[in-house]
Biotite code that builds the C-alpha atoms (Angstrom):
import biotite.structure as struc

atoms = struc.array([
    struc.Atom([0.000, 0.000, 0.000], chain_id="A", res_id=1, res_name="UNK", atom_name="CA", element="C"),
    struc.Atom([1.825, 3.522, -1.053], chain_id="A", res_id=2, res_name="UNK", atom_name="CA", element="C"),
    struc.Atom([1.317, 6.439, 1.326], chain_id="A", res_id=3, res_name="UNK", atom_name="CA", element="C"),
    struc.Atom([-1.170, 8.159, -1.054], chain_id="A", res_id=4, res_name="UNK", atom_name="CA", element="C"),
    struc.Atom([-3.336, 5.008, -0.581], chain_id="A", res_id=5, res_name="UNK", atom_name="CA", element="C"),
    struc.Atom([-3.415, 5.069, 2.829], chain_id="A", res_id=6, res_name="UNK", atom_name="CA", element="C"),
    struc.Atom([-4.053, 9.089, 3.239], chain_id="A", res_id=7, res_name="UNK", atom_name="CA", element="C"),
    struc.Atom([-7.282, 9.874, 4.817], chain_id="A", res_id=8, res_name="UNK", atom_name="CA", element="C"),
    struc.Atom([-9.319, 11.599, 1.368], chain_id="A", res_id=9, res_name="UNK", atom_name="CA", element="C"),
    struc.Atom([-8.898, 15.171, 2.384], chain_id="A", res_id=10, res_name="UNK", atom_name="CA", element="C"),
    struc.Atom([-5.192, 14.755, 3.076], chain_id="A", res_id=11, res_name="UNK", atom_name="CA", element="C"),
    struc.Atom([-3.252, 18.093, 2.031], chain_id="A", res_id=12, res_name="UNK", atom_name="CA", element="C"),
    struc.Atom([-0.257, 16.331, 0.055], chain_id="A", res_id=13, res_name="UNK", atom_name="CA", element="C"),
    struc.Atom([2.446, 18.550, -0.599], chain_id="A", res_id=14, res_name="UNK", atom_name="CA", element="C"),
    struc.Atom([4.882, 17.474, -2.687], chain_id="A", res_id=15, res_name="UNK", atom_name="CA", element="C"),
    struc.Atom([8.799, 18.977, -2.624], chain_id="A", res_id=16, res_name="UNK", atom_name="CA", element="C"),
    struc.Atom([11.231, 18.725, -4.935], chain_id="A", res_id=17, res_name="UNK", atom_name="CA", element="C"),
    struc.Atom([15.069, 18.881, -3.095], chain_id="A", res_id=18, res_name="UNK", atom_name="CA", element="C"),
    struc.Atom([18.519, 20.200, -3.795], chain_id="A", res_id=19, res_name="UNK", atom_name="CA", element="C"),
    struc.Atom([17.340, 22.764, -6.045], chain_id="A", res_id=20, res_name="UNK", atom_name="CA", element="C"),
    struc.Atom([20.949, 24.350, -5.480], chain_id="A", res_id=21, res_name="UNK", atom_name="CA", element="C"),
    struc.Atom([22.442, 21.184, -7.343], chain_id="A", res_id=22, res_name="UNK", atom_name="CA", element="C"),
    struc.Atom([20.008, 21.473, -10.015], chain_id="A", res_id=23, res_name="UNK", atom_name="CA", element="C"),
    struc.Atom([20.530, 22.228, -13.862], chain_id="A", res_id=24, res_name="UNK", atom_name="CA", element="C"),
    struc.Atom([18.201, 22.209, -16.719], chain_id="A", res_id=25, res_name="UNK", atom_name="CA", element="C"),
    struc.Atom([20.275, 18.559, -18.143], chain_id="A", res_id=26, res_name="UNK", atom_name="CA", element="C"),
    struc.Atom([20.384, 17.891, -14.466], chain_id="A", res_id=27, res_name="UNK", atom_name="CA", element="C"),
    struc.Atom([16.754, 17.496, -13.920], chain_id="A", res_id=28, res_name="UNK", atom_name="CA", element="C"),
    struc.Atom([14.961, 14.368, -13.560], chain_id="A", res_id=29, res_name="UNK", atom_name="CA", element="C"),
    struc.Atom([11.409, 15.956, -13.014], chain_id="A", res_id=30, res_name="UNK", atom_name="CA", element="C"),
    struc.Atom([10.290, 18.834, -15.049], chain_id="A", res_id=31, res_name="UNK", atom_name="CA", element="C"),
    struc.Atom([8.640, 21.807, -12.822], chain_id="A", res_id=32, res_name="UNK", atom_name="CA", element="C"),
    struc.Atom([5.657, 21.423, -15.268], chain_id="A", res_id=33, res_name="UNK", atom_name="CA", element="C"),
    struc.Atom([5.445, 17.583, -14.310], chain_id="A", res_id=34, res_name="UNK", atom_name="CA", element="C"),
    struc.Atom([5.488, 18.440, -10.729], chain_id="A", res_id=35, res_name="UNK", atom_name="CA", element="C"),
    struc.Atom([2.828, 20.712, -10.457], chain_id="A", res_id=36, res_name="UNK", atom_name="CA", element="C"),
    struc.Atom([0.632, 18.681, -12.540], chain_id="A", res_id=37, res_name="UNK", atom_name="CA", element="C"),
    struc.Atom([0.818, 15.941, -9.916], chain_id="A", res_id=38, res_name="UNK", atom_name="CA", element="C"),
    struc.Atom([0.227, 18.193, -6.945], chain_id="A", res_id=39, res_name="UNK", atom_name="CA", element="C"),
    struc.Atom([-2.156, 19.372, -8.114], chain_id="A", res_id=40, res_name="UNK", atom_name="CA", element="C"),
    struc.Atom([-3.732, 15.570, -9.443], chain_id="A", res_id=41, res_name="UNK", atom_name="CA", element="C"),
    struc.Atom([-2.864, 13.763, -6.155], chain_id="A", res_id=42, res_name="UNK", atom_name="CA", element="C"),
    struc.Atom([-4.694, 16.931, -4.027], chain_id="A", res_id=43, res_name="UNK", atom_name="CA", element="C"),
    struc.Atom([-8.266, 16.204, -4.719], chain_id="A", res_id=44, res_name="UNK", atom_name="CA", element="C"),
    struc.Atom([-9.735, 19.464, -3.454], chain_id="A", res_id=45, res_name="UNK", atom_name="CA", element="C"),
    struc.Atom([-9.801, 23.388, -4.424], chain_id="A", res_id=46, res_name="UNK", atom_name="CA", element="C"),
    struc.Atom([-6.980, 24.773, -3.409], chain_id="A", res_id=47, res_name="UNK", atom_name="CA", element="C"),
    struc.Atom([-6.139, 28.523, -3.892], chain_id="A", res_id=48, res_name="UNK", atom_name="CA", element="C"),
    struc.Atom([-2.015, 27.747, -4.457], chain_id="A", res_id=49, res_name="UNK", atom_name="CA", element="C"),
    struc.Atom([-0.732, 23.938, -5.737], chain_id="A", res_id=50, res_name="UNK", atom_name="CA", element="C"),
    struc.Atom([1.198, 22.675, -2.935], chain_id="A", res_id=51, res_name="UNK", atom_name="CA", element="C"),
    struc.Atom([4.705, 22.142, -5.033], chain_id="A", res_id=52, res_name="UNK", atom_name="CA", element="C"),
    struc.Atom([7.738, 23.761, -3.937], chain_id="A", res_id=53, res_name="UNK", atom_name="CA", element="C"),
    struc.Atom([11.221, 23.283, -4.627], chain_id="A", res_id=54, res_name="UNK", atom_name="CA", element="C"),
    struc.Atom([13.902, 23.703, -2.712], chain_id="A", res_id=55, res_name="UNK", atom_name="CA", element="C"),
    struc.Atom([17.026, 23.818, -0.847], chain_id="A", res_id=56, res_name="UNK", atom_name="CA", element="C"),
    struc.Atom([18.316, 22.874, 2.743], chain_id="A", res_id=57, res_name="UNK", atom_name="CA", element="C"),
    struc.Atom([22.190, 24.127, 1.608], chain_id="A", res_id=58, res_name="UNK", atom_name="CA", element="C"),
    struc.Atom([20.629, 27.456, 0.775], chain_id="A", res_id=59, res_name="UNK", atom_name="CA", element="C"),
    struc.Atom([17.631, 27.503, 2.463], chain_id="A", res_id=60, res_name="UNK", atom_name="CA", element="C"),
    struc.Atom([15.234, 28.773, -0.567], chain_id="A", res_id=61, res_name="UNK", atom_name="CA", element="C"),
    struc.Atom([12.141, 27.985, -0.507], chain_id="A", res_id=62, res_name="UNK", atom_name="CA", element="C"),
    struc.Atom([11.874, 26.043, 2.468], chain_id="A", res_id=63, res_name="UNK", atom_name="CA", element="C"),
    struc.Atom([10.017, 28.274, 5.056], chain_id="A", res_id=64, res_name="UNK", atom_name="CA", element="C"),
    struc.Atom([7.618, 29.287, 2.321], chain_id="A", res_id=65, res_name="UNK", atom_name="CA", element="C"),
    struc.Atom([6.954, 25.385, 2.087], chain_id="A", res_id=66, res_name="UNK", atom_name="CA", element="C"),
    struc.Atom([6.605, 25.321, 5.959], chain_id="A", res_id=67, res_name="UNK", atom_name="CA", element="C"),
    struc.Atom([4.099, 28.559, 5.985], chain_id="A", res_id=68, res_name="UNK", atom_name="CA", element="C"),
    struc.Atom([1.962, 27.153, 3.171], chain_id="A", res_id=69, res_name="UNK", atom_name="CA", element="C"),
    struc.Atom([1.324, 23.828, 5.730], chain_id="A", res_id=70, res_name="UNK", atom_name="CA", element="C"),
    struc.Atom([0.956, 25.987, 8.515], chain_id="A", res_id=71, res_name="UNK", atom_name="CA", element="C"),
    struc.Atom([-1.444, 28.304, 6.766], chain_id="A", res_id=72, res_name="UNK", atom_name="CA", element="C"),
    struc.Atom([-3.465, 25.560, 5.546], chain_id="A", res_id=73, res_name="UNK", atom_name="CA", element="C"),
    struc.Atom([-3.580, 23.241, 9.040], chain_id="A", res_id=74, res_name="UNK", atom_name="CA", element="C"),
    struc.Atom([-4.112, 26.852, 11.049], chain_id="A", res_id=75, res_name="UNK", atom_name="CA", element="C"),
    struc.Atom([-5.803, 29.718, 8.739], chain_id="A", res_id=76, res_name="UNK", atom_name="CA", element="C"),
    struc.Atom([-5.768, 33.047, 10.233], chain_id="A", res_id=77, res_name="UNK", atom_name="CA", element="C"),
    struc.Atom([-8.940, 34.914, 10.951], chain_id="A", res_id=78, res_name="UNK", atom_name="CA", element="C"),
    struc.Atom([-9.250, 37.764, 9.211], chain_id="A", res_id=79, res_name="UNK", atom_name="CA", element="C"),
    struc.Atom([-7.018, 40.544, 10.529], chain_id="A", res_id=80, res_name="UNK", atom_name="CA", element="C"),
    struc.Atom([-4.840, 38.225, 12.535], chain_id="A", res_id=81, res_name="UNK", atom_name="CA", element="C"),
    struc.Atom([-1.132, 37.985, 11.473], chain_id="A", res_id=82, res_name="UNK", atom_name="CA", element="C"),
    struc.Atom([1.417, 35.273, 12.653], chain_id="A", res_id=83, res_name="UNK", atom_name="CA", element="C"),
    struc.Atom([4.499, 36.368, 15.035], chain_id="A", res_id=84, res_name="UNK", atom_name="CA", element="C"),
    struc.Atom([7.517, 35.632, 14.384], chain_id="A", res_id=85, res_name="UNK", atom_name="CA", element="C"),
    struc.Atom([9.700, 35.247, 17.374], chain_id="A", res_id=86, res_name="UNK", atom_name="CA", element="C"),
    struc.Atom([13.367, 34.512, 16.490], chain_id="A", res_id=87, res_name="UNK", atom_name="CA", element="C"),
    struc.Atom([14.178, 32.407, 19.878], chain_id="A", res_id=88, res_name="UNK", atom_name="CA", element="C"),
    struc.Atom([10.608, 30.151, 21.050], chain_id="A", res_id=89, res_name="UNK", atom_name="CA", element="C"),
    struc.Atom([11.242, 27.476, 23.557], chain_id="A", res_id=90, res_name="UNK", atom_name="CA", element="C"),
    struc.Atom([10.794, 24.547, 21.731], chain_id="A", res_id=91, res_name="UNK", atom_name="CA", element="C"),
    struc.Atom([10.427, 25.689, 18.348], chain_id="A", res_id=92, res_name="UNK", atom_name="CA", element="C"),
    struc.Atom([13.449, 25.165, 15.910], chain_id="A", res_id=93, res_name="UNK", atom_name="CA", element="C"),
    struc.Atom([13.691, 28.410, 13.608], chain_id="A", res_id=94, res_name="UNK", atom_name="CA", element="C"),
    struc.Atom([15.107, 27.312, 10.394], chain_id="A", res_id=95, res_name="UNK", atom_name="CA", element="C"),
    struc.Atom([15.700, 30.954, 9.412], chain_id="A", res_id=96, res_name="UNK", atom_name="CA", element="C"),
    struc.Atom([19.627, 31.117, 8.797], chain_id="A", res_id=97, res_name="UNK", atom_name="CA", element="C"),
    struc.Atom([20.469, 27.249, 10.021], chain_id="A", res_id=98, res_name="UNK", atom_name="CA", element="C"),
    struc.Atom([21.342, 26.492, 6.027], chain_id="A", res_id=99, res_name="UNK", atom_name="CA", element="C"),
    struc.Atom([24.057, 29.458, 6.253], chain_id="A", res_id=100, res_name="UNK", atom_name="CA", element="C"),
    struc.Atom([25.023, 28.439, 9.021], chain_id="A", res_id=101, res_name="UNK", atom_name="CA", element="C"),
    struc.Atom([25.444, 24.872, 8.037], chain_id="A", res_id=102, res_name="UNK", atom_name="CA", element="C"),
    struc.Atom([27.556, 26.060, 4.843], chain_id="A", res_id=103, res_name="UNK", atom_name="CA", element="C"),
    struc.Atom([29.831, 28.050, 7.132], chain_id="A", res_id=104, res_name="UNK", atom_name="CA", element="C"),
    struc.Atom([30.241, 25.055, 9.137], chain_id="A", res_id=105, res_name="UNK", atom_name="CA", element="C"),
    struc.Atom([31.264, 23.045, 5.968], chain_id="A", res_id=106, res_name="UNK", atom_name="CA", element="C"),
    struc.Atom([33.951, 26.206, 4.846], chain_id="A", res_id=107, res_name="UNK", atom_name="CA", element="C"),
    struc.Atom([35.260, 25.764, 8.162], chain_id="A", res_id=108, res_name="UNK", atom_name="CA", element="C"),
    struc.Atom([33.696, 28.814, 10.141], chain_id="A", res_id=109, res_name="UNK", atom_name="CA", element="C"),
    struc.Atom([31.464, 28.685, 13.178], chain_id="A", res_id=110, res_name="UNK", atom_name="CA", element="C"),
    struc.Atom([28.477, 30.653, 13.592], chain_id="A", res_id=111, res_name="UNK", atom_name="CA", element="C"),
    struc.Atom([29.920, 33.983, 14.380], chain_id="A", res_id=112, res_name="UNK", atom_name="CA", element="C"),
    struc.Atom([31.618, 33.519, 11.056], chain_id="A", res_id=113, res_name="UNK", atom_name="CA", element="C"),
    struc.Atom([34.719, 33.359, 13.181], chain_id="A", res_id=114, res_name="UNK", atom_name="CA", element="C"),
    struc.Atom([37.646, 30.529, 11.987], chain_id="A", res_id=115, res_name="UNK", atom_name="CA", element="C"),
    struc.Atom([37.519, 27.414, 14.013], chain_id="A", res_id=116, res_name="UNK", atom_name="CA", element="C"),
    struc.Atom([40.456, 26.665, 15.626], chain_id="A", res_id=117, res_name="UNK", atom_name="CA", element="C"),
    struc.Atom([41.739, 23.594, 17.386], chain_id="A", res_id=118, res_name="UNK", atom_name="CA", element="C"),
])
C-alpha cells in the first residue's frame, strides 16, 4: 500500500522537490511542469495555491515558504490576525539562517563567522 493510498481523502499532500541548489536544466529528472501537474492531481480538493515547492536545505530557498503554506493551511488566520515571528521560542526550531550556518560550518567557520580553531 503507497502512502497516497493510505491518506485519509482530504489529506493536504504537498509534494517537494530537493537540492534545487544542485540542479541544472540537463540535471533534472522531473520537469517543474510535471510536478505541479501531480500536486495538483494527487490533491483532490480546491486549493487557492498547488502545494509544489522546490527547494534547498544548503541554501535555504524555498523552504520556510513550504513550511508557511502547511501551517497556513492546518491553522488559517482569521481575518485581521497575522502570525508572530519570534526569532528564539522554547521549543520551536527556527530554520531561518540554520542552512548558512550549516555552509559556514562546511567552509570551516562557526556561527559567528569566526575561523575554528583547534
Amino acid at each position: 500500500m503507497s502512502l497516497l493510498e493510505a491518506a485519509e481523502e482530504n489529506c493536504l499532500c504537498v509534494v517537494v522537490g530537493t537540492k534545487l541548489d544542485l540542479v541544472t536544466q540537463e540535471s533534472r529528472k522531473v520537469s517543474q511542469k510535471d510536478g505541479l501537474m501531480f500536486a495538483k492531481e494527487i490533491n483532490k480538493k480546491d486549493l487557492k495555491e498547488i502545494p509544489y515547492f522546490e527547494t534547498s536545505s544548503m541554501t535555504g530557498q524555498n523552504v520556510n515558504k513550504m513550511f508557511e503554506y502547511i501551517f497556513d493551511y492546518l491553522l488559517p488566520l482569521k481575518e485581521g490576525e497575522q502570525r508572530y515571528h519570534r526569532r528564539s521560542t522554547p521549543g520551536v526550531v527556527n530554520l531561518q539562517g540554520y542552512a548558512k550556518a550549516k555552509q559556514e560550518e562546511a567552509q570551516g567557520q562557526n556561527v559567528e563567522g569566526k575561523s575554528k580553531c583547534c
